[in-house]
N, C-alpha and C positions, 0 to 999 in steps of 0.2 A: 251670446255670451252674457251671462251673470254680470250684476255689478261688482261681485265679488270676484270674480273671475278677472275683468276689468280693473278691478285695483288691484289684485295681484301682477298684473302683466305689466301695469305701471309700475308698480315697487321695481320688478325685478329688471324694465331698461333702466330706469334714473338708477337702480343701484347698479349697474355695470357699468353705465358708462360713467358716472364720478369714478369706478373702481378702474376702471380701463385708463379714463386720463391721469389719474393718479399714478399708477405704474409706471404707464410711457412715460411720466415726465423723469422722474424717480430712476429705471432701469435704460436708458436709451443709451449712452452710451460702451453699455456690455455690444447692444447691438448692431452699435455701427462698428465697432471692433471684427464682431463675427460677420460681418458681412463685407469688409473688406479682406477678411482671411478667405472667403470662398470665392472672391473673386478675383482675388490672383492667380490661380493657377490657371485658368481661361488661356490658351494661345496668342487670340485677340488682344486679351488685356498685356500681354509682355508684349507683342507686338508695337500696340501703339505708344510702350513707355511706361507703362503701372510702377509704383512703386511696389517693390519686393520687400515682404517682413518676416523675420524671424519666428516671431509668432505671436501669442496676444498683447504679452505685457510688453513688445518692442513695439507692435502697430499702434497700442494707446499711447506709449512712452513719443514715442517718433511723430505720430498726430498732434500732440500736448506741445511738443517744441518746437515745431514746424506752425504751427496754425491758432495756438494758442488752443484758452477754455471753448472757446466758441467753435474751435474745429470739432472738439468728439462731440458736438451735438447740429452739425450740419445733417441736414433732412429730418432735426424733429418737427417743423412743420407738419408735414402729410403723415408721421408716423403717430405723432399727439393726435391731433385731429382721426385720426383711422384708427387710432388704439380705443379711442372714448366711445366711438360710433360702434367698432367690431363687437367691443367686450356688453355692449347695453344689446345688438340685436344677438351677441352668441347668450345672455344670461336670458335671455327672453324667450331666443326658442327651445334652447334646454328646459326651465321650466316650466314652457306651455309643451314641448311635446310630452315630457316624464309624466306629468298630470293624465294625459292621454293614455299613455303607457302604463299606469300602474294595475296591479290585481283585485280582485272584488276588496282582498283584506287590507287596500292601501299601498302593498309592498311595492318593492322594484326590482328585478331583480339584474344580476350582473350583465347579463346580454341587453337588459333591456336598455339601462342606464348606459351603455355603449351605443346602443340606436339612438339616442335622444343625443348625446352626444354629437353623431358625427354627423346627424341633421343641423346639429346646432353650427357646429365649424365649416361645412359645404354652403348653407346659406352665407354666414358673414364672408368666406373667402369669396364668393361670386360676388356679392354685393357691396363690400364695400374692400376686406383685405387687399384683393388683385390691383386695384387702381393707386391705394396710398401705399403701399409698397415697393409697385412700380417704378413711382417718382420717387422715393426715399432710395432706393437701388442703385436706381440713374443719377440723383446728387451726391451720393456717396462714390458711385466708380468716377463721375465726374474730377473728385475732388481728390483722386489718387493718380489721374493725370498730370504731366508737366504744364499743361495751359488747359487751364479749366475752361470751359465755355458757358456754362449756367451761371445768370446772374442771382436765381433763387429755386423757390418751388413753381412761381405763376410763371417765370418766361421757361421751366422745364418743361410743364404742363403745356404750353404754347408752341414748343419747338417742337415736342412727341408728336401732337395733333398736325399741328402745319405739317411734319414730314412723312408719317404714319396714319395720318386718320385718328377716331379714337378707337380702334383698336390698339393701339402705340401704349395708350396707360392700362389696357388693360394685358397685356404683354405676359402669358404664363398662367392666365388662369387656372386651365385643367392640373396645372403642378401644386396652387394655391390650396386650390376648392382640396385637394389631394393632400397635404399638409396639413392644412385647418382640419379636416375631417379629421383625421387620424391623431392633433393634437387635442383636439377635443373632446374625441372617443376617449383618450385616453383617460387623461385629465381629468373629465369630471366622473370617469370612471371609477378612477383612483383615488379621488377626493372623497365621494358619497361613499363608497366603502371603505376607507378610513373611517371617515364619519360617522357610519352606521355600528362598526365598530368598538369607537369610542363611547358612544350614545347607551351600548348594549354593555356594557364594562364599567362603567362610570353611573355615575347621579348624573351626567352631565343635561340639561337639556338640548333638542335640539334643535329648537329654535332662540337660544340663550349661550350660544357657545363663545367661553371666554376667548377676549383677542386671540392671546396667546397662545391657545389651542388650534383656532381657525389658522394663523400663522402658522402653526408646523404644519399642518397638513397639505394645507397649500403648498408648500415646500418639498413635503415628501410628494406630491403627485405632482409639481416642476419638474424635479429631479428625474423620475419615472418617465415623464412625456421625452424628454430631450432624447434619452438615445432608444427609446420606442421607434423615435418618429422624425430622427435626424436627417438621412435619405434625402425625406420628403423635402425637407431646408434648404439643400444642397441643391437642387435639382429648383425650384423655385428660383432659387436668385440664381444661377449660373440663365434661366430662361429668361429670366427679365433684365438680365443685363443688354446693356444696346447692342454690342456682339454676336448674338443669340442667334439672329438669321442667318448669319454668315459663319455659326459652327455648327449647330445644329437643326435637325429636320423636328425634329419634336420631341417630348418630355420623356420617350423611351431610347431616345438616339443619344439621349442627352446625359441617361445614365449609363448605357455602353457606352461613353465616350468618358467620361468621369472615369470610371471603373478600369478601363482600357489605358487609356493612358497617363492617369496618376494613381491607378491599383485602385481595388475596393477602399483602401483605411480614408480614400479621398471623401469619401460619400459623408464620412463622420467629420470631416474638417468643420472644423470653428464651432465643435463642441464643446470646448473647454469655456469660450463666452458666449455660448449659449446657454450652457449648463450655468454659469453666473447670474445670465438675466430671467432666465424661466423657472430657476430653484427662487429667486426672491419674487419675481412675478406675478410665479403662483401662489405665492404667500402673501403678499400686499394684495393683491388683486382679492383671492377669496376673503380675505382677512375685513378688507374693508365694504366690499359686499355686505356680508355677514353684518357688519355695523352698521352700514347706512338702512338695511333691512331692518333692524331692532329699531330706529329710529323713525322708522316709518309704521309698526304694526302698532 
């Protein structure tokens, strides 16, 4: 590898992961909303006592008065920390594989930009999404029981291991690796061609693109990723929840049973705060990429 090749691949982790913990810190509580919406309907979860919500603005409403500020941001530990890490190795290998990927004349084209993609989202969910999610799942359904048990993230991670092995955090992978791909594909699918778009329309340049630009697009391809690739969401956290062995056989059992017994529209639950946290997401997240990247060339 080139030295230029090498300070490219540094630009683009340092600018994902400040772009990654920027967002988690920023969007986290859309996501502990939507992930306490898909984990209610679980058997398991009413069995042992879950709390039952209306829908978003009751679970935040009801979290907010029950548990105070500090409640809707229970499990951003592993989610900060897994958001800075994901977002620096998914900006790293999207940009070192499209480089790979491109035509003698530069270009990229739409399939390609989709392969570079959902390498990019398969690596971070194996690597690092599967684990910090895991634990964010588990102190979030923790914290919608009558008697919590988790004192944080370290005695979560502690009590997974001691009673699972570490298989315990990594709990759903193949649903992750399956999710992250498919967000990813989309995503910067949907981005680079907006992008390319705007570049070919505009004076704009494109490696000089105003905030405010980079912010809608990222927005516009949130919006597009969420119900692409919601399924894959649903099916993720209903496997990582602690439950999971005692409802399901695996990540296909898991969506017959979803489907089966709360109907298909199940599989889309808790897109309404996913769609909140992944339309600005993707807009802070590329937005400030974009920035820290002009700050570095």
């Amino acid at each position: 590898m080139s030295s230029k090749q090498k300070d490219s691949a540094t630009h683009s982790l340092v600018a994902g992961t400040i772009a990654g913990a920027v967002e988690g810190a920023i969007t986290y509580p859309t996501e502990l909303v939507k992930t306490k919406m898909q984990l209610q309907g679980s058997q398991q979860y009413i069995a042992q006592g879950g709390h039952t919500y209306k829908g978003p603005i009751d679970c935040a409403s009801t979290t907010f008065r029950t548990q105070g500020i500090g409640g809707l941001y229970r499990g951003l530990t592993p989610m900060l920390l897994g958001n800075a890490a994901k977002a620096g190795v998914r900006f790293l290998t999207y940009d070192s594989v499209k480089e790979q990927l491109r035509d003698d004349d530069g270009k990229l084209s739409m399939p390609r930009m989709m392969l570079a993609g959902l390498c990019a989202g398969v690596i971070e969910g194996a690597t690092v999404v599967a684990p910090s999610e895991t634990i964010k799942t588990r102190l979030i359904h923790d914290q919608c029981m009558p008697q919590p048990k988790y004192r944080g993230m370290v005695d979560c991670v502690q009590t997974a291991i001691r009673s699972e092995g570490i298989s315990g955090i990594y709990r759903g992978v193949v649903p992750v690796m399956a999710r992250q791909g498919a967000n990813s594909c989309v995503r910067f699918a949907a981005y680079d061609t907006l992008k390319q778009l705007l570049v070919t329309h505009t004076t704009t340049d494109a490696k000089n693109i105003p905030f405010a630009y980079s912010f809608g697009l990222g927005m516009a391809a949130g919006t597009i990723t969420v119900y692409a690739t919601m399924p894959f969401d649903v099916v993720k956290t209903r496997m990582q929840s602690p439950s999971a062995k005692l409802e399901y056989k695996n990540s296909v059992h898991c969506v017959w049973r979803v489907a089966s017994d709360e109907g298909p529209a199940a599989l889309w639950k808790g897109a309404t705060p996913r769609l909140s946290r992944l339309m600005f997401s993707g807009a802070i997240v590329f937005a400030v990429y974009e920035e820290v990247m002009k700050l570095m060339r």
